[in-house]
C-alpha positions in Angstrom: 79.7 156.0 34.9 78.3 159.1 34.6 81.2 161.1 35.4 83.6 159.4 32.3 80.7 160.4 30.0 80.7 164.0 31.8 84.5 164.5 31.6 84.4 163.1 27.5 81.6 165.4 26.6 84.0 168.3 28.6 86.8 167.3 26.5 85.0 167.3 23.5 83.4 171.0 23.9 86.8 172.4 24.6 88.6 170.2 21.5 85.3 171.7 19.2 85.7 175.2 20.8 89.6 174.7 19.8 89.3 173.6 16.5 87.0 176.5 15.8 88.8 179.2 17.1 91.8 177.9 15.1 89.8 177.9 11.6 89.0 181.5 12.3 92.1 182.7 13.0 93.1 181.0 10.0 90.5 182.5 7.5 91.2 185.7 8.8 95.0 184.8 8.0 94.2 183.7 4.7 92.0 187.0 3.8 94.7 189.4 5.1 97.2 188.1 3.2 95.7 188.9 -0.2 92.6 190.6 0.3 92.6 192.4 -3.4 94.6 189.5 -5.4 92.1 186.1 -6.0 94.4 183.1 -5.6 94.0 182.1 -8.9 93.9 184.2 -11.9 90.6 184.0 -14.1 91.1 183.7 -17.6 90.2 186.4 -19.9 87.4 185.4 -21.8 88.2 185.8 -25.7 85.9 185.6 -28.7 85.0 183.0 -30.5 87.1 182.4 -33.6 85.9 182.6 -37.3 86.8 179.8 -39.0 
């Protein structure tokens, strides 16, 4: 039985390795994209208003 639990930890590593490389190659798709712009505007902050 040892073998089954060899080969799922195997296939496990390599599906972890996997996902991670495939994050990182998205962040860095993501950041080169619009390295300058944010992807959501801030708002402008305004005074407060006398009443």
């Amino acid at each position: 039985m040892a073998t089954k639990d060899d080969e799922r930890a195997a296939r496990l590593k390599a599906a972890l390795r996997d996902n991670l490389r495939r994050r990182k190659a998205q962040a860095r798709g993501r950041a080169d994209d619009a390295p300058d712009a944010p992807s959501e505007p801030e708002p402008e902050a305004q005074p407060p208003r006398k009443s």
